[in-house]
N, C-alpha and C positions, 0 to 999 in steps of 0.2 A: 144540378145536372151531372149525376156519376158516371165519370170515365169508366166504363170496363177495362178496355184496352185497347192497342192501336197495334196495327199491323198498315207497314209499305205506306206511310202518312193518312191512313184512314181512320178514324176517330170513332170508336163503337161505345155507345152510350145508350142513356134514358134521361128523358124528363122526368123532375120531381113530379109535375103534373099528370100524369098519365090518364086523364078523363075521369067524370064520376058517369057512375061507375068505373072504377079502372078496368083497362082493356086488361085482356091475358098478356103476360108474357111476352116480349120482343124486346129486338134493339134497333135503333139505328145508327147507322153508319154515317159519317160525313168526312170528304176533305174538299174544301175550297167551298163552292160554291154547289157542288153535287149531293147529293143526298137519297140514303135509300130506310125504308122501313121494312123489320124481318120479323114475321111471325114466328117461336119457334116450334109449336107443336100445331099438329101432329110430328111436323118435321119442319126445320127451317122454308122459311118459300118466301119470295118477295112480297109484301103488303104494296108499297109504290117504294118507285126510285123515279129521280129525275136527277139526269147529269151523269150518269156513270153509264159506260158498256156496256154492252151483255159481257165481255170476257169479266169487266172489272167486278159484274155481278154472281158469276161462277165464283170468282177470289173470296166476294165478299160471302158466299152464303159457305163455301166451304170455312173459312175463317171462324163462321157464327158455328157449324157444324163441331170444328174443333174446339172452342170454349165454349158451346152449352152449358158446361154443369157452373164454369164461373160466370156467364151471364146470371143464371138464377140463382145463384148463391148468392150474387151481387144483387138483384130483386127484391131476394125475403129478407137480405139485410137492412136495405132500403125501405120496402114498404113494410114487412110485416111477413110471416108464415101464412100458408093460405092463399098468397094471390098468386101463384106461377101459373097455374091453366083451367 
């Protein structure tokens, strides 16, 4: 499960598992018990969240908005070139 990063105790990550076929591109966020999934392209947007805001959900998508390029770096390191979108 690779940590991206973490921002304000929110934990931005992936599962090794990402479905077969694997989905495009995302992250998900967790802290505690809340959890959200972020599409990134076209543009970040929420896939689901349960347990966070809507403020803590602005935080979070801006968050993914400013590491984009290290989520997906972090991705094709991970899976392979080819799977970001």
């Amino acid at each position: 499960m690779p940590v991206v990063f973490r921002y304000q105790g929110v934990r931005f990550f992936f599962y090794s598992n990402e479905g077969n076929p694997r989905e495009p591109v995302h992250v998900h966020a967790q802290r505690g018990e809340s959890l959200a999934k972020v599409w990134l392209y076209p543009e970040p947007v929420i896939a689901e969240s349960f347990g966070f805001s809507p403020s803590e959900m602005r935080t979070i998508i801006e968050q993914v908005r400013l590491h984009t390029e290290d989520i997906e770096r972090t991705w094709n390191e991970h899976f392979g070139q080819g799977t970001a979108f």
